[in-house]
Backbone bond lengths (Angstrom), bond angles and torsions (degrees), N, CA, C in turn:
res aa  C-N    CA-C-N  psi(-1)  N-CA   C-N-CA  omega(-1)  CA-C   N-CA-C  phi
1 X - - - 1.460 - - 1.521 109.59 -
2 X 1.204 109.04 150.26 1.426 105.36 -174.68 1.808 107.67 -107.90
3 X 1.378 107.13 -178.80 1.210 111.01 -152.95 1.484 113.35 -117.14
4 X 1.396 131.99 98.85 1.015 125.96 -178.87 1.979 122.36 -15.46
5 X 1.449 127.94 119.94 1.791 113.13 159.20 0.773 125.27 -24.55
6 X 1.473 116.57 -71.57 1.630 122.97 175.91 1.374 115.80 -30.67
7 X 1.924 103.36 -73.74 1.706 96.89 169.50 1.256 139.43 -36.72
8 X 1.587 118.39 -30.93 2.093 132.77 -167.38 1.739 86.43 -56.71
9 X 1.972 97.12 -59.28 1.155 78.10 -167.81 1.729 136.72 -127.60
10 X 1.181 104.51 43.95 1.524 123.33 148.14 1.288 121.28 -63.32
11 X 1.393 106.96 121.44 1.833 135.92 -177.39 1.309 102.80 -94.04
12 X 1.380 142.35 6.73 1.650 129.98 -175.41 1.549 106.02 -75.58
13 X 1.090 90.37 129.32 1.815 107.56 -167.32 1.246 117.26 84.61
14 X 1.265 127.24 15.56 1.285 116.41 173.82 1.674 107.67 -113.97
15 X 1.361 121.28 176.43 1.542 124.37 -169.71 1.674 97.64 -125.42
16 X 1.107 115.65 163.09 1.777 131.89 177.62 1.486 90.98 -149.90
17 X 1.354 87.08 154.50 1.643 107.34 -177.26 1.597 77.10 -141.17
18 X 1.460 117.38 161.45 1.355 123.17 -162.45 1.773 105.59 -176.77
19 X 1.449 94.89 91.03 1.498 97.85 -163.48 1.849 106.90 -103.23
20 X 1.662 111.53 135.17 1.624 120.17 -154.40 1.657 91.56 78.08
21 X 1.346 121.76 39.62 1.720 99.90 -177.94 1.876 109.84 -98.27
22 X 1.476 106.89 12.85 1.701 99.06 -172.18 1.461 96.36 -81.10
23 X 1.115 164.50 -27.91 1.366 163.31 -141.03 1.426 124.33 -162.95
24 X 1.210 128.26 147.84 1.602 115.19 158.39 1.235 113.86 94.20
25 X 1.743 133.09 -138.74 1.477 144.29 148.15 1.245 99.58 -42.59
26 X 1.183 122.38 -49.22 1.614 110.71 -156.50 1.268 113.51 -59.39
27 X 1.303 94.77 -53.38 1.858 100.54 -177.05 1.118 123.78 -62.42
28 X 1.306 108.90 -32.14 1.610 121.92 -168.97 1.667 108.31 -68.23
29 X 1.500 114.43 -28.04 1.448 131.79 164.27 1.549 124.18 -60.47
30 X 2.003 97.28 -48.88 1.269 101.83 -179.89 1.430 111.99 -77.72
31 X 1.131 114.75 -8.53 1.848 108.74 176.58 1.328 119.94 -77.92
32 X 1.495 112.92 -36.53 1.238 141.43 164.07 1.643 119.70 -32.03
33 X 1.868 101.54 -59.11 1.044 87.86 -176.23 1.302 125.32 -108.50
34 X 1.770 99.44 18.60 1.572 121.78 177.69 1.374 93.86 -77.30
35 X 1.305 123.61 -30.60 1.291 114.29 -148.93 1.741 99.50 -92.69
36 X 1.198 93.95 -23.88 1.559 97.87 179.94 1.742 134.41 -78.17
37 X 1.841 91.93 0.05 1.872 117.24 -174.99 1.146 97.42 135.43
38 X 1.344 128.42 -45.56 2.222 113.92 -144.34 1.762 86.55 -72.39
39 X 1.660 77.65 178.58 1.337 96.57 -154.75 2.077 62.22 -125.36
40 X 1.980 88.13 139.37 2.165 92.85 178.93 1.274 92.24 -129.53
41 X 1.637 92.77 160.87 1.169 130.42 -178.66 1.475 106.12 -128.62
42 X 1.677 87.71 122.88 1.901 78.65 -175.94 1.544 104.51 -127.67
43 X 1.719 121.56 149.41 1.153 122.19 -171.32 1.886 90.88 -155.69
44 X 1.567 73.78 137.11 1.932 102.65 -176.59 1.545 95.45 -160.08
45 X 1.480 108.79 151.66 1.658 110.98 168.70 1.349 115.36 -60.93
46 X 1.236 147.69 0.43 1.475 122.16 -176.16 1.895 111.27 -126.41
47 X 0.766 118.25 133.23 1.333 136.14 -144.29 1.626 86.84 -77.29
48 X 1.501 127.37 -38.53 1.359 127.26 -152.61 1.380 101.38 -91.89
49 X 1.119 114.09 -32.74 1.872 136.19 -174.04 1.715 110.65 -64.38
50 X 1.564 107.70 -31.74 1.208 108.19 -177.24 1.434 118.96 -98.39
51 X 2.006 100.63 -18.37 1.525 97.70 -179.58 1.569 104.01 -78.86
52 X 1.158 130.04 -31.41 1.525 118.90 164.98 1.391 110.05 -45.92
53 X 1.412 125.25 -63.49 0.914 126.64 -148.02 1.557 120.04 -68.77
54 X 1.082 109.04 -26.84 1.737 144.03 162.41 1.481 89.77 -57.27
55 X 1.563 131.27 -76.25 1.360 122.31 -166.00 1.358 116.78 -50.51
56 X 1.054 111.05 -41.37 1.640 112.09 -162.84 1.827 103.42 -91.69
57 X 1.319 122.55 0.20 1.301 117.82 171.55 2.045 87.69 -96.01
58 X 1.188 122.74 -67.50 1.345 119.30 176.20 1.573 108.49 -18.82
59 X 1.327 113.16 -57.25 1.576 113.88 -165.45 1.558 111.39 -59.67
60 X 1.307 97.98 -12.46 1.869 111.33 179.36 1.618 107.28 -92.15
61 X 1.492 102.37 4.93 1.620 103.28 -169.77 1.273 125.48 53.61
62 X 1.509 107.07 39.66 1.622 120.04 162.26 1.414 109.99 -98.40
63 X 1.180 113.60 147.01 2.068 128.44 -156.49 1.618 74.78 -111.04
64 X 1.739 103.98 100.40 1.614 120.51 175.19 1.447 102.92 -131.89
65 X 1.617 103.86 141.31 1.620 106.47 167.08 1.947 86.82 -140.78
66 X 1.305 93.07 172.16 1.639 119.59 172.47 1.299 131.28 -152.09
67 X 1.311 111.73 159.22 1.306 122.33 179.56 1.157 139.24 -171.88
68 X 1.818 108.59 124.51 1.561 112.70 -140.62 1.209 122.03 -91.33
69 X 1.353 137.26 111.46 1.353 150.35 -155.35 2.004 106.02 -137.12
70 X 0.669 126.60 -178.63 1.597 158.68 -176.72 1.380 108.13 -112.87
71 X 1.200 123.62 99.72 1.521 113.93 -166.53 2.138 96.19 -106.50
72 X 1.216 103.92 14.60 1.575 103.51 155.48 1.616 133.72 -105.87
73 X 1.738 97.19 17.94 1.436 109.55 -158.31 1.635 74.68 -120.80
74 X 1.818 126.09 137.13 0.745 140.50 141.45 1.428 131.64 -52.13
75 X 1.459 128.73 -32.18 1.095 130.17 140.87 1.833 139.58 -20.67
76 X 1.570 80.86 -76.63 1.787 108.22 168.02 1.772 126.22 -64.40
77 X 1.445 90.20 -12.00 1.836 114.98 -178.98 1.581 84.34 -67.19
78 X 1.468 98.56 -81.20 1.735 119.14 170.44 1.897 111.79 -6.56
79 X 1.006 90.28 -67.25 1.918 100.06 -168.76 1.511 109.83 -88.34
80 X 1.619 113.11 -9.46 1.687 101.92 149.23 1.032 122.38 -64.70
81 X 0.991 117.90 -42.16 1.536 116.22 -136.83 1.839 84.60 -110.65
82 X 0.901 133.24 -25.60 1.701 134.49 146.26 1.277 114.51 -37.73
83 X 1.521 118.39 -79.35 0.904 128.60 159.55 2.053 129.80 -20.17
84 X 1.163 78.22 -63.10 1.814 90.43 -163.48 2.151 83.98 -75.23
85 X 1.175 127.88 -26.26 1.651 99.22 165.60 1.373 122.57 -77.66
86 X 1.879 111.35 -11.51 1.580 86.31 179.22 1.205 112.23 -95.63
87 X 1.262 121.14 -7.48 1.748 128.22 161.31 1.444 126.68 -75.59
88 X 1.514 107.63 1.95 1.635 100.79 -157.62 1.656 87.28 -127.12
89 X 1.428 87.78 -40.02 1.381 90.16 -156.55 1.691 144.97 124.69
90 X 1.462 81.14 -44.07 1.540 128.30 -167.87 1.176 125.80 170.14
91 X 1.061 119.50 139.05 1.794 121.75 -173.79 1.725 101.52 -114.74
92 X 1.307 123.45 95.23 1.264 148.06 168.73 1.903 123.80 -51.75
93 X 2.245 84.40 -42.85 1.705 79.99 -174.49 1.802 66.51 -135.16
94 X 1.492 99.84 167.73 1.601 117.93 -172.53 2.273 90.68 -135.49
95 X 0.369 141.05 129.86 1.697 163.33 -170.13 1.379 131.31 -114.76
96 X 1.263 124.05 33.80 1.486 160.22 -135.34 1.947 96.62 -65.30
97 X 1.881 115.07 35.81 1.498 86.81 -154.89 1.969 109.56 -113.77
98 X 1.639 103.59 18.41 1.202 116.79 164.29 1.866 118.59 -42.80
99 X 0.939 110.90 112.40 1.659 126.36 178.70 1.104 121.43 -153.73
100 X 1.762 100.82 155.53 1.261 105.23 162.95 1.754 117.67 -148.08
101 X 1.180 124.63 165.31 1.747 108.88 167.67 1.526 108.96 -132.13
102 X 1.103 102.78 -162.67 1.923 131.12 -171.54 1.016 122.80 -167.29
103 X 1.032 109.14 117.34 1.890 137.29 -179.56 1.281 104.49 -67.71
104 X 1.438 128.76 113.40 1.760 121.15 164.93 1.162 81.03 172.39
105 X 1.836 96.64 145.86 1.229 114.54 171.80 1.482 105.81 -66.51
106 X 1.258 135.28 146.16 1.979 137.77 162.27 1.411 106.50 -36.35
107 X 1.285 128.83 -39.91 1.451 115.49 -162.80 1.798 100.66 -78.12
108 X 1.401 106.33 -4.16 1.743 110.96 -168.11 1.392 101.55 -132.57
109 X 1.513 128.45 25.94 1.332 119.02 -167.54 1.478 92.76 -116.62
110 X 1.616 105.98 138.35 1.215 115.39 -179.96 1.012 122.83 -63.54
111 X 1.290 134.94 156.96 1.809 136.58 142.24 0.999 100.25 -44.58
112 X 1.534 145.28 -81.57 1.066 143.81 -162.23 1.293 122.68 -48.19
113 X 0.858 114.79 -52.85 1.624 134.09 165.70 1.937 110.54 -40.18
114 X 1.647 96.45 -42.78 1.572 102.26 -164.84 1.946 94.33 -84.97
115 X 0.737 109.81 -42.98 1.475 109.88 -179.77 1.470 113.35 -71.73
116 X 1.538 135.05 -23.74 1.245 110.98 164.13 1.632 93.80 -80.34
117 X 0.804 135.87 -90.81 1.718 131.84 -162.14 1.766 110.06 -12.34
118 X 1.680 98.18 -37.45 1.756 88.23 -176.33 1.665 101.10 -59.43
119 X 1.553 105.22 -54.66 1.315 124.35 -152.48 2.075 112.60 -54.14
120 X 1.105 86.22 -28.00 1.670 98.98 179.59 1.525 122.47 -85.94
121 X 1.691 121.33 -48.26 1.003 160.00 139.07 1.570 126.79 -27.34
122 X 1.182 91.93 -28.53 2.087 102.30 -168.89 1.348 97.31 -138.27
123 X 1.165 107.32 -73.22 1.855 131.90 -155.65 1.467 98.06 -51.05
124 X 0.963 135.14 -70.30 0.928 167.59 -156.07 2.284 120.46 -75.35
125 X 1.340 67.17 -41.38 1.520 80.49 142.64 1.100 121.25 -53.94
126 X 1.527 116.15 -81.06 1.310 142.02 -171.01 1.537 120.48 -48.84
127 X 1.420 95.12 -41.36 1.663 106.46 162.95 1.503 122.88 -58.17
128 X 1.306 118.04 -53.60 1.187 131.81 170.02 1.818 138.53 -41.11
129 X 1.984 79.43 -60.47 1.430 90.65 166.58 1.957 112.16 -69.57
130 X 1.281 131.69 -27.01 0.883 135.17 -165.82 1.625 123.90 -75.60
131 X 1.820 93.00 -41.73 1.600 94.52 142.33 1.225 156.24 -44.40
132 X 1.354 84.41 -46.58 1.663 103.99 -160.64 1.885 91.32 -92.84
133 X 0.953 113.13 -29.99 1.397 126.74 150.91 1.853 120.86 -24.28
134 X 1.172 81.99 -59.53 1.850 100.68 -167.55 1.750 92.10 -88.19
135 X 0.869 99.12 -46.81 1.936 104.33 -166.11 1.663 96.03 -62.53
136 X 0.899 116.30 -87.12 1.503 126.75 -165.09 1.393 123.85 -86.44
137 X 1.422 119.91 -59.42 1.754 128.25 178.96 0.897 117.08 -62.98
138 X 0.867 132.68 -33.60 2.019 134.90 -156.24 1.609 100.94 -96.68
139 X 1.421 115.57 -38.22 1.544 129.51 -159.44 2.328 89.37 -79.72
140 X 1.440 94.15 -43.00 1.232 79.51 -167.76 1.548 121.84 -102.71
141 X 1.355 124.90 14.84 0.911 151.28 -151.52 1.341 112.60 62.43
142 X 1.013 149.70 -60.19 1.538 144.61 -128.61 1.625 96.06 -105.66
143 X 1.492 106.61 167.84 1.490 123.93 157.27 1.462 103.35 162.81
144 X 1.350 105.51 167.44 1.165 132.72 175.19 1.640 126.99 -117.87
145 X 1.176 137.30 101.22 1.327 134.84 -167.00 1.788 98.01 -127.54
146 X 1.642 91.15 127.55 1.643 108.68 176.98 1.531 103.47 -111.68
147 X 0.992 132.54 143.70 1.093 142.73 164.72 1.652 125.16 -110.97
148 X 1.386 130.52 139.16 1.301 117.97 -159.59 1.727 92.96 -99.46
149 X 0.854 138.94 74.38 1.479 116.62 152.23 1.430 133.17 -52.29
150 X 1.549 129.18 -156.34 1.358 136.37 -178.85 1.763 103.77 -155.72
151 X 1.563 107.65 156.75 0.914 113.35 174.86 1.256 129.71 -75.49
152 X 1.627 101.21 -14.67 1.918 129.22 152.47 1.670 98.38 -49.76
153 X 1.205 149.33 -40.18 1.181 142.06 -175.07 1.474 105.76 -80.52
154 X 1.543 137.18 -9.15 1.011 133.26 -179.39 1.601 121.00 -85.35
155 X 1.270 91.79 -32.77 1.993 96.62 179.47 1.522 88.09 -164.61
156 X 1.765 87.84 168.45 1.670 102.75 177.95 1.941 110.01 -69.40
157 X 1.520 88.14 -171.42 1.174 104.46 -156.18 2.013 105.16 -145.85
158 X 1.336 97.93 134.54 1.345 103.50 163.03 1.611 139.13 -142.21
159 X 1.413 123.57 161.70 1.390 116.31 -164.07 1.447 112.63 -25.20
160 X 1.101 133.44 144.99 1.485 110.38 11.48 1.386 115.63 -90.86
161 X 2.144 107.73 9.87 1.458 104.26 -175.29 1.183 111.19 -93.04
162 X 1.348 126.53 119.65 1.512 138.99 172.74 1.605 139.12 -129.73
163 X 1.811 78.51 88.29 1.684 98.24 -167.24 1.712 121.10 -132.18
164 X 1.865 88.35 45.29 1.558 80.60 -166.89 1.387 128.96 -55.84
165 X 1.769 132.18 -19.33 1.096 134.86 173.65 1.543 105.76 -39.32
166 X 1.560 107.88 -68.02 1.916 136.28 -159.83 1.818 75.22 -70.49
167 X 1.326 146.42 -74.05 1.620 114.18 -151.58 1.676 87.62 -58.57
168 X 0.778 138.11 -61.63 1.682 132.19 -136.84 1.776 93.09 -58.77
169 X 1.290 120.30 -44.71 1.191 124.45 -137.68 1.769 100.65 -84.26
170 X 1.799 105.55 -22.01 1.026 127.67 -175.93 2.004 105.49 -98.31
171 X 0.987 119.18 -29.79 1.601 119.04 148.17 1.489 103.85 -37.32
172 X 1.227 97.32 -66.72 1.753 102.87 -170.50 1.286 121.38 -45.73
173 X 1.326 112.25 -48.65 1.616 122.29 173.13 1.463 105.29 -47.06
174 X 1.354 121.25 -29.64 1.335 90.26 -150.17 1.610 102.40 -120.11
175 X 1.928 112.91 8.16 1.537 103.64 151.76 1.754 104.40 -97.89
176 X 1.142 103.50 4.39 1.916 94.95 170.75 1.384 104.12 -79.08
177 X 1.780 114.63 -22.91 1.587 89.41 -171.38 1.696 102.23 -99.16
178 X 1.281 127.28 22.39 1.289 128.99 170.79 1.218 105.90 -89.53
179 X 1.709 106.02 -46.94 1.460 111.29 -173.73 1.776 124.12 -65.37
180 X 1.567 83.01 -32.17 1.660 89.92 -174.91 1.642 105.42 -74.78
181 X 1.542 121.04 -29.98 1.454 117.27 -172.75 1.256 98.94 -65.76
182 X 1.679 125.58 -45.72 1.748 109.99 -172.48 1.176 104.87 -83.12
183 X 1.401 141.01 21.50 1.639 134.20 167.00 1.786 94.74 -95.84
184 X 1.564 119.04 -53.21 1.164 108.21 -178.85 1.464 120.15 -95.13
185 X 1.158 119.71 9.67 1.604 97.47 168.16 1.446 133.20 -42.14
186 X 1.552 94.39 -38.04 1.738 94.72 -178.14 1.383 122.72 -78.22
187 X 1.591 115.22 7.46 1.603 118.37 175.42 1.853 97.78 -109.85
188 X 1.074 113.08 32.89 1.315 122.62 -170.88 1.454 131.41 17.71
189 X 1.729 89.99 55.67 1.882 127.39 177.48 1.880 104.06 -95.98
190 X 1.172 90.85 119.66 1.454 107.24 160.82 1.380 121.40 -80.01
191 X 1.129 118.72 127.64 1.592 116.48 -178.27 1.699 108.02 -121.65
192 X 1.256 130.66 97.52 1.501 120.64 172.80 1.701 104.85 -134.61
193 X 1.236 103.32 144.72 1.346 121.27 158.43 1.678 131.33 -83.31
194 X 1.230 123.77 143.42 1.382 134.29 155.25 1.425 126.57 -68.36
195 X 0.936 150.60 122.43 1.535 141.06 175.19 1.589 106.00 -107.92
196 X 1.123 130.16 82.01 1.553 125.05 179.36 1.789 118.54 -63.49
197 X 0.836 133.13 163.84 1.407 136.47 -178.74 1.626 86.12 -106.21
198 X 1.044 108.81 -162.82 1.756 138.41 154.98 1.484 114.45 -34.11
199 X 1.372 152.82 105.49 1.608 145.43 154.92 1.490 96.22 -141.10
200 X 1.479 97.30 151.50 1.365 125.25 -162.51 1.803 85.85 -76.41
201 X 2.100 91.97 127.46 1.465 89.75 160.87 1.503 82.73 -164.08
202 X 1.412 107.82 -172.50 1.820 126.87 177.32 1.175 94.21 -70.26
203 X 1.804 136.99 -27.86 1.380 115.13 -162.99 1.809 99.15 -87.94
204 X 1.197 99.37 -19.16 2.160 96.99 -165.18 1.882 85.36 -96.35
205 X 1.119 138.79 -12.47 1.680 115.64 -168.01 1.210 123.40 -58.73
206 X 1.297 122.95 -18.01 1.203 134.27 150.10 0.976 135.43 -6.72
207 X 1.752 94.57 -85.25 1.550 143.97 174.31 1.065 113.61 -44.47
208 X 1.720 103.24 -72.56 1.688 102.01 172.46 1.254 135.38 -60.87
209 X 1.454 128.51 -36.37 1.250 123.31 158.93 1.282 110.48 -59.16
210 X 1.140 132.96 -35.01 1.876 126.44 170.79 1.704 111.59 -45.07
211 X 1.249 103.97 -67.93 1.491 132.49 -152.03 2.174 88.65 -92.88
212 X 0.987 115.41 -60.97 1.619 110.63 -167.88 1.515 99.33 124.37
213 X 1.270 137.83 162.76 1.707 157.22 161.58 1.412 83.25 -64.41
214 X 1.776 115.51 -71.19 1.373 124.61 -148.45 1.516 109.31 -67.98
215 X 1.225 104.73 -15.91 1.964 104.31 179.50 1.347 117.20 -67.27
216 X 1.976 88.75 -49.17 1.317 88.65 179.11 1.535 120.99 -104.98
217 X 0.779 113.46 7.69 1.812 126.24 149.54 1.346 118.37 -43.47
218 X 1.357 105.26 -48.47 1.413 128.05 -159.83 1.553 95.15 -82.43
219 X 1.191 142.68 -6.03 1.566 130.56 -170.00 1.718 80.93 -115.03
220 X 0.811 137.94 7.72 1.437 118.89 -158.25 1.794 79.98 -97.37
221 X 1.795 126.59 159.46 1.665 119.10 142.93 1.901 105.15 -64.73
222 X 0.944 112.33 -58.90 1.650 95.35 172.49 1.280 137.63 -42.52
223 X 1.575 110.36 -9.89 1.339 109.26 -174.31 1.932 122.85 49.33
224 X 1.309 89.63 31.87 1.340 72.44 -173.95 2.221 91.78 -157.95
225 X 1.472 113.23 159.93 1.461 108.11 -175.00 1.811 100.46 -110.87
226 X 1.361 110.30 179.78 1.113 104.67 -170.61 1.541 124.84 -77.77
227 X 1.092 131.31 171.59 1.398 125.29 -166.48 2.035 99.44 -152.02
228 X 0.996 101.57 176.14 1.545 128.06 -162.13 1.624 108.99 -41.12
229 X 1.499 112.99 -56.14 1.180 122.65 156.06 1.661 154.71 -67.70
230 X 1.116 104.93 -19.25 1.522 138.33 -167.31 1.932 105.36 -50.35
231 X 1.502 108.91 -46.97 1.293 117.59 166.78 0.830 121.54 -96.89
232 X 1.159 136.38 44.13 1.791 132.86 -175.26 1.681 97.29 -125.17
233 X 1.634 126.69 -26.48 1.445 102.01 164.68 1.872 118.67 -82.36
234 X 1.562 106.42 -38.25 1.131 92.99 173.28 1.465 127.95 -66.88
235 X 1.047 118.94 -32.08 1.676 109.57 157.70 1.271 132.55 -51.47
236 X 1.031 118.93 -39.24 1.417 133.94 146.11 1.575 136.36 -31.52
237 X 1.476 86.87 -54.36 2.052 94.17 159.87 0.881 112.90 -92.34
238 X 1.161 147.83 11.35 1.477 143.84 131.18 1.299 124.89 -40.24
239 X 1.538 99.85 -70.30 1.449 123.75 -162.23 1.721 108.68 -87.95
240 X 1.114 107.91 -5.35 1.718 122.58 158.30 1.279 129.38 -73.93
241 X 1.816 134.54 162.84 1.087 150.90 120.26 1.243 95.92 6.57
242 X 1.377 106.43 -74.68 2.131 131.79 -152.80 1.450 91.40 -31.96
243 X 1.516 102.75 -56.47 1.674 98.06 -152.34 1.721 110.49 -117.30
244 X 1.498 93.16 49.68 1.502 106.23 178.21 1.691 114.54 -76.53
245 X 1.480 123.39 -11.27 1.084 128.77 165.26 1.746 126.69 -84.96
246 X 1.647 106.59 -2.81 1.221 95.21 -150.97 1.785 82.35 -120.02
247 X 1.178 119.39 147.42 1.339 138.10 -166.23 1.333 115.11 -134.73
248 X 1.793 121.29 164.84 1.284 99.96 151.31 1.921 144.53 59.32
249 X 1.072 76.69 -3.99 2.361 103.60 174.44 0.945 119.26 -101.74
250 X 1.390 126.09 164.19 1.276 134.81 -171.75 1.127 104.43 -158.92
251 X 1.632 114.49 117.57 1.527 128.70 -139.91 1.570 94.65 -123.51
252 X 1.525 121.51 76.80 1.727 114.03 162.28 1.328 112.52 -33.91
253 X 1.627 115.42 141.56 1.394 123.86 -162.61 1.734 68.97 -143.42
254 X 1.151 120.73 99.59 1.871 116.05 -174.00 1.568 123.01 -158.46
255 X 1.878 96.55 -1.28 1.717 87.21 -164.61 1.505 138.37 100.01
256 X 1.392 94.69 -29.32 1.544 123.03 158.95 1.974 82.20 110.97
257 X 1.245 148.14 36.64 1.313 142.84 -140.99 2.127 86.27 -101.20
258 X 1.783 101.96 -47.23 1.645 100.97 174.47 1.463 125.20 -56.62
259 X 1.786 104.72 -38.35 1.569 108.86 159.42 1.720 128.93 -29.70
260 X 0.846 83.27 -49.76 1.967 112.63 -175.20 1.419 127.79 -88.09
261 X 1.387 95.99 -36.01 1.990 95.08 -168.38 1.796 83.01 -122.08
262 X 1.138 128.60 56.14 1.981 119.71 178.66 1.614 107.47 51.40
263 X 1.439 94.70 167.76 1.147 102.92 173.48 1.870 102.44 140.81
């Protein structure tokens, strides 16, 4: 028998954890799947960033709490993902979309610089999913884990874009989430990634004032960069029924820009 639409993808009773979720991708995910039933959990370092961000998903009548940790500190990995089971309950979907990057050419890019970007970007991943892994998914069979990659993880890159730490670190994301789907398939864990193109946030303002909307608009076939909504269905079939068959992918959200320029 088949399964009502509506039903694939209704989240009521289910939990999200949604890490980088006060602003940006993150939020735009966690609204998504607030809006769709789950009940979120959101965690970013700044205590003030999340109580907005909590309000204004609440005001949508999503059942949201948070809590502000360092999600590149192995420690603070520890007391999320602690945390978010004795509040949740259970963590159903895991939201892997904490990041950050750095502008410099390689011949001028710091160590320092390259090791926080790995550590947030990769590390941290791994920590996360591995918890929440042991805590909740693995014990009960099921879960859902999205990962945020970039279309910087799909192919290289050249002037005026210069971010080899963030492409490398975002490569990485996206054979961990191949690797991690064929380690957990058999605890009946979904593992898929996001690949975003270009959308307006604090992490790309940079960029766009560097480069222009319209520059890079203009390479996209859509002619156009991402906006408010753009990731809220594919996250969605992820973290659904819908896309209980599909594992292991990495779904450009870009404009069609990887179609065209590799990737």
């Amino acid at each position: 028998m088949s399964t009502p639409i509506q039903q694939l993808f209704d989240l009521t009773g289910k939990t999200a954890l949604v890490t980088g979720g006060s602003r940006g991708l993150g939020l735009q995910i966690a609204e998504s799947l607030g809006e769709a039933g789950a009940k979120v959990l959101l965690t970013s370092r700044k205590a003030a960033d999340l109580e907005e961000a909590a309000a204004h998903l609440q005001d949508k009548g999503i059942d949201t709490r948070w809590i502000a940790a360092d999600a590149s500190d192995p420690q603070e990995v520890q007391r999320i993902a602690g945390e978010a089971m004795e509040r949740l309950g259970q963590i159903d979907i895991l939201v892997n979309n904490a990041g950050a990057t750095w502008g410099a050419p390689a011949e001028e890019h710091s160590l320092e610089a390259w090791d926080k970007v790995m550590n947030l970007n990769i590390r941290s991943i791994f920590l996360m999913s591995q918890a929440v892994g042991r805590l909740s998914m693995i014990p009960r069979r099921h879960g859902r884990i999205i990962n945020v990659a970039s279309i910087a993880g799909l192919s290289g890159s050249m002037p005026p874009m210069t971010f080899i730490a963030y492409g490398t670190s975002k490569g990485a994301v996206v054979n961990f989430t191949r690797t991690l789907a064929g380690e957990w398939g058999r605890y009946g864990i979904t593992v898929n990634a996001l690949a975003p193109g270009m959308f307006p946030s604090k992490m790309t303002r940079g960029t766009l004032e560097k480069v222009g909307v319209e520059n890079l608009a203009s390479g996209a076939p859509l002619g156009r960069i991402g906006d408010d909504d753009d990731l809220k269905g594919a996250a969605l079939l992820f973290a659904s029924q819908a896309g209980k068959h599909i594992t292991g992918q990495i779904l450009a959200v870009d404009g069609g820009v990887s179609a065209v320029h590799g990737g």
